[in-house]
N, C-alpha and C positions, 0 to 999 in steps of 0.2 A: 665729306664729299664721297657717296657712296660708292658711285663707278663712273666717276668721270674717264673722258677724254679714250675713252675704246674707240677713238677711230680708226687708228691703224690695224687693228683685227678687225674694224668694219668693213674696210678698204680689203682688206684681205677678200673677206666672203664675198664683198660686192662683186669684185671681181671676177668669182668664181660662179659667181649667180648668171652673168655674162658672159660666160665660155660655157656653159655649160647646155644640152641640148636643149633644155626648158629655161632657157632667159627669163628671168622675171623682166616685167617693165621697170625702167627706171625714171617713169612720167609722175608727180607728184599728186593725188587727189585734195586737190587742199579747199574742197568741201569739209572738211577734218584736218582740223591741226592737232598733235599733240605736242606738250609740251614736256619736254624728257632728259633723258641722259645719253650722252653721245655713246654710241653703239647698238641702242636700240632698237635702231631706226631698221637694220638689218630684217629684210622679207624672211626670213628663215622664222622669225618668233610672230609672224602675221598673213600667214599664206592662205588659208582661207577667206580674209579679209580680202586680199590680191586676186583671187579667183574668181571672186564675188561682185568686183568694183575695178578691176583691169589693172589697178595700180596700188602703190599705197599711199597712206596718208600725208600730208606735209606732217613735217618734224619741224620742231627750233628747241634750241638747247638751253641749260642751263647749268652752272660748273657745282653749283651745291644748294642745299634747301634753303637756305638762306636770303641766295640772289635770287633763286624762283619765288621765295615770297612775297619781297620787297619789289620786286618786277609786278608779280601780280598785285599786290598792293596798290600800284603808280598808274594802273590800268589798261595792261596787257592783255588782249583777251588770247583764249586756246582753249579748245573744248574738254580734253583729257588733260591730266597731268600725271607725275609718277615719284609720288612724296615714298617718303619712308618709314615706321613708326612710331618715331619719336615728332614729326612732324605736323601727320594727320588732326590731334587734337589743337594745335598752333592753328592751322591751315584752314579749321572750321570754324574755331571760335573767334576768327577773323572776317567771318563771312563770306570766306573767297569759294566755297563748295556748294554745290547744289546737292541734294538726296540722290541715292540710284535705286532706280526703281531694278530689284532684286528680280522680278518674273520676267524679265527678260535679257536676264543673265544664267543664261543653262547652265553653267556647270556650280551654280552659287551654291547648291546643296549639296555638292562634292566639296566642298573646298575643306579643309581639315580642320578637327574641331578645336584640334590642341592650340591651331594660331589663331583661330574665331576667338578663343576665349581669353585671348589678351585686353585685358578691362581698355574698354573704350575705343580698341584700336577700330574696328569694322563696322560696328553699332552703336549708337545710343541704348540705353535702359528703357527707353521707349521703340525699340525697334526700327530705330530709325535706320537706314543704310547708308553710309557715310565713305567708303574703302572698299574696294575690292583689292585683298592680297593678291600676289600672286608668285614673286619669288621670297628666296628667303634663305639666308645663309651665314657664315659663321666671320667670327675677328677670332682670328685664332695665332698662336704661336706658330713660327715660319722660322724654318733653320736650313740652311745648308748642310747636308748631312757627312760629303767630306770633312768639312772643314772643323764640325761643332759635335761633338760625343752628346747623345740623349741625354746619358746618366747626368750630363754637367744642364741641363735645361730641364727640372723637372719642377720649375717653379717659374711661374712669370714673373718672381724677383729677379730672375735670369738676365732680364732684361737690364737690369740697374748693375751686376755682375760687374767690379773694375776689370777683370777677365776680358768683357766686349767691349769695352772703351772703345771709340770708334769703326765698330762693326754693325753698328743696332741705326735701324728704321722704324717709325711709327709712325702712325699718317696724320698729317696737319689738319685735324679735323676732330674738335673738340668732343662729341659725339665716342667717337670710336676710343680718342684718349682717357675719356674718364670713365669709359665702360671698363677698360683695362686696369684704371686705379681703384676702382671699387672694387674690382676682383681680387686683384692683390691684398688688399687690404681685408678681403673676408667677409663683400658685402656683396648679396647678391641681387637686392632690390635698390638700384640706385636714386628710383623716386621719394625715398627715404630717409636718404641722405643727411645728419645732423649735421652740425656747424664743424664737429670733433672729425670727423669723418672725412668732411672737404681739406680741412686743411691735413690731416693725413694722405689722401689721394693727392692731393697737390702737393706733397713733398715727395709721395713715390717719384710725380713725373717729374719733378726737379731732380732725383737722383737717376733717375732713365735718360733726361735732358745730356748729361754728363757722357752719357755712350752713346747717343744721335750722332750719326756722320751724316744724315739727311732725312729731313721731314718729309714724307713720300707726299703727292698731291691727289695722284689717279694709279691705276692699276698699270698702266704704262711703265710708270716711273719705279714701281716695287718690283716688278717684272725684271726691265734691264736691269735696276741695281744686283736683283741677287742672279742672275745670270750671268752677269757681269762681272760677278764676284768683289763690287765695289762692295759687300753688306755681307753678314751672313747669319744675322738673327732678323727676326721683324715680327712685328704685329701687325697682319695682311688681313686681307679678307679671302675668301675660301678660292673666290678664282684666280689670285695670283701663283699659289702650287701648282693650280689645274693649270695656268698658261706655261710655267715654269719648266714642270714636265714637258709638255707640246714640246720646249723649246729645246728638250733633250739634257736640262740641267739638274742636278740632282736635290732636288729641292724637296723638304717631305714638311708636313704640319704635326704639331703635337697637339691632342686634342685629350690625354690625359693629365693636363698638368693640375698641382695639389689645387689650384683654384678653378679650373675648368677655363669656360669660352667663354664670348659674348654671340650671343646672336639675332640677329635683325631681321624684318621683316619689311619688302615695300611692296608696292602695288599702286592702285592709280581709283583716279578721283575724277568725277565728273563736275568742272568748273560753271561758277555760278554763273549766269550771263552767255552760255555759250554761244559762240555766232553759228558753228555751222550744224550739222546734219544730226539730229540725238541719233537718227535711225542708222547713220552710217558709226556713231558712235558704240552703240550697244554692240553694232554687228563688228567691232575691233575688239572689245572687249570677249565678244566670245572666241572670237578666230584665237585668240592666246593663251584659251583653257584649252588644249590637246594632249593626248597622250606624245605625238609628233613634238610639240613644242617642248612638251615637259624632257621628254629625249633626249634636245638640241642644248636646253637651259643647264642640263645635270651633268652631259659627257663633254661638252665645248666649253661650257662657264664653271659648271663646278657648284650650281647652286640647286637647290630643292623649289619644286613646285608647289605654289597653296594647293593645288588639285588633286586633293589625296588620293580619288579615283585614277588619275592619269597616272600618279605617280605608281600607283598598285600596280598600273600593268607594264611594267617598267621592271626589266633582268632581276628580280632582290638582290643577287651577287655583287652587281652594279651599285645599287641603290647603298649597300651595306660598305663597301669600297668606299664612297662618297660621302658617306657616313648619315645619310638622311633616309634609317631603315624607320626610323619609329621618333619622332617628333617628341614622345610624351618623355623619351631616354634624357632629353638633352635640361629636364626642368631641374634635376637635385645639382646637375652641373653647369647651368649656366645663367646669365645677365642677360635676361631677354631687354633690346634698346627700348622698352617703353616710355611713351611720352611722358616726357620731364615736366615738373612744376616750373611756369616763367619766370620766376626769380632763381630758381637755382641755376637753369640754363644760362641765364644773362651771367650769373658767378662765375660759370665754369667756362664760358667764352673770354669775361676780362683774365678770370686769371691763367689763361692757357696762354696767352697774348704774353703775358708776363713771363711765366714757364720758360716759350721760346727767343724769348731776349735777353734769355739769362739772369732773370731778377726773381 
């Protein structure tokens, strides 16, 4: 579940969207539904959209790619959607996508080449357009920096450490957990995954299992716990630090560890059957290529923009801070989430199920 449940920082901004001299509308255009992750929905990542069409879109949620699929599946319709890339190839060779037509998506020849050229994620070998990326960010080590000395975390076996016995979070979210177990293990392509390999990964998390004091579900949840100081290790995603900070707690990520990071890419899909408007469709899809947007996405979320041009003109000192100076840095050190083979996915969903019930 890649960013579930950010309503309460929705609620935040909404509100301030509301107080402030330029109110945005809070009237629904639901000519345009997209179908997304709670917190999205925020004018702040669609304002040109809003300018353009007085309002913005209807939203309805979905808690992870899984229940967005089997919803669309069952015959849900929503024009947009906002998979992530392990997802995209599941999502079309299901049928559920329509093509996007590329020439009328401006900033499509900006987008950056290092994430285009993740095999399958954006195109067919026939040039088919399938994804438009557009964020993109890290699973990365998350520590309490009172509480937990670097020197003692310089391995994401750190995580298994009898040291954190009930200190440590990971996210209940098989995706993120075994991108974690393949790393530790030494494997950086996890579409490759031998049989020897899974059951090694699956006994890391069975020894990480041991220092879980809580299976995180959404970024909420990672958030209070280490602010909270209920946790003081985790495997978060890149904007639980960035909210952590916000919240004045001392929260910092290790992004040197001996196995590196994982990191993900999502963006949105134009659904097959759409009911409403392609026109008011396209013109959503551009309104979230901005240098504005890419701003809002990097200093308030903590994540990098597909839009390498927007992102180019964006502080570097910023950029470098946040750690998304150069895209091509992150390939000898990380587990890009690329789209998994279907039987190994259905593996590593029974046996995480297993993992967290202690078997």
């Amino acid at each position: 579940m890649r960013r579930t449940a950010r309503s309460a920082i929705a609620v935040v901004f909404a509100a301030a969207a509301l107080t402030s001299t330029t109110a945005l509308p809070v009237v629904a255009d639901d000519s345009l539904t997209i179908f997304d992750w709670s917190g999205y929905e925020i004018p702040e990542f669609h304002l040109g959209y809003v300018e353009k069409h007085g309002a913005s879109p209807a939203f309805t949620f979905f808690g992870d790619e899984d229940e967005a699929f089997e919803k669309l599946r069952s015959g849900f319709k929503a024009d947009l959607a906002h998979p992530c890339s392990q997802s995209v190839v599941k999502w079309r060779d299901a049928g559920l996508l329509q093509p996007l037509d590329t020439s009328r998506i401006a900033a499509w020849k900006d987008l950056d080449p290092g994430i285009m050229a993740m095999k399958d994620l954006a195109t067919t070998p026939d040039g088919t357009a399938w994804f438009m990326p557009w964020e993109w960010g890290n699973s990365i080590l998350t520590f309490n920096s009172e509480k937990i000395d670097e020197k003692d975390i310089q391995s994401l076996k750190a995580l298994a450490d009898p040291r954190f016995k009930d200190r440590v979070s990971i996210p209940d979210n098989v995706d993120d957990a075994y991108a974690l177990a393949a790393l530790a293990i030494g494997l950086k392509d996890w579409t490759k995954m031998t049989d020897e390999q899974f059951k090694q990964a699956s006994d890391f998390l069975r020894e990480v299992h041991k220092n879980v004091r809580v299976y995180w579900t959404d970024n909420t949840d990672i958030v209070q716990a280490m602010t909270g100081g209920e946790i003081d290790l985790a495997w978060a995603w890149t904007d639980a630090s960035a909210q952590a900070v916000l919240a004045g707690a001392p929260i910092k990520t290790k992004a040197d560890t001996a196995e590196g990071l994982s990191t993900w890419v999502c963006g949105y899909v134009l659904l097959k059957d759409a009911p409403g408007s392609a026109d008011k469709a396209y013109d959503y899809l551009n309104s979230i290529n901005s240098p504005d947007v890419a701003k809002f996405l990097l200093t308030d979320w903590g994540y990098g923009h597909a839009d390498a041009k927007a992102m180019a003109s964006l502080d570097p000192k910023v950029l470098a801070e946040k750690g998304y100076d150069d895209v091509e840095k992150f390939i000898d050190k990380t587990l890009f989430q690329s789209p998994l083979p279907a039987e190994l996915k259905l593996r590593m969903i029974a046996e995480f199920e297993k993992i967290k019930a202690g078997y």
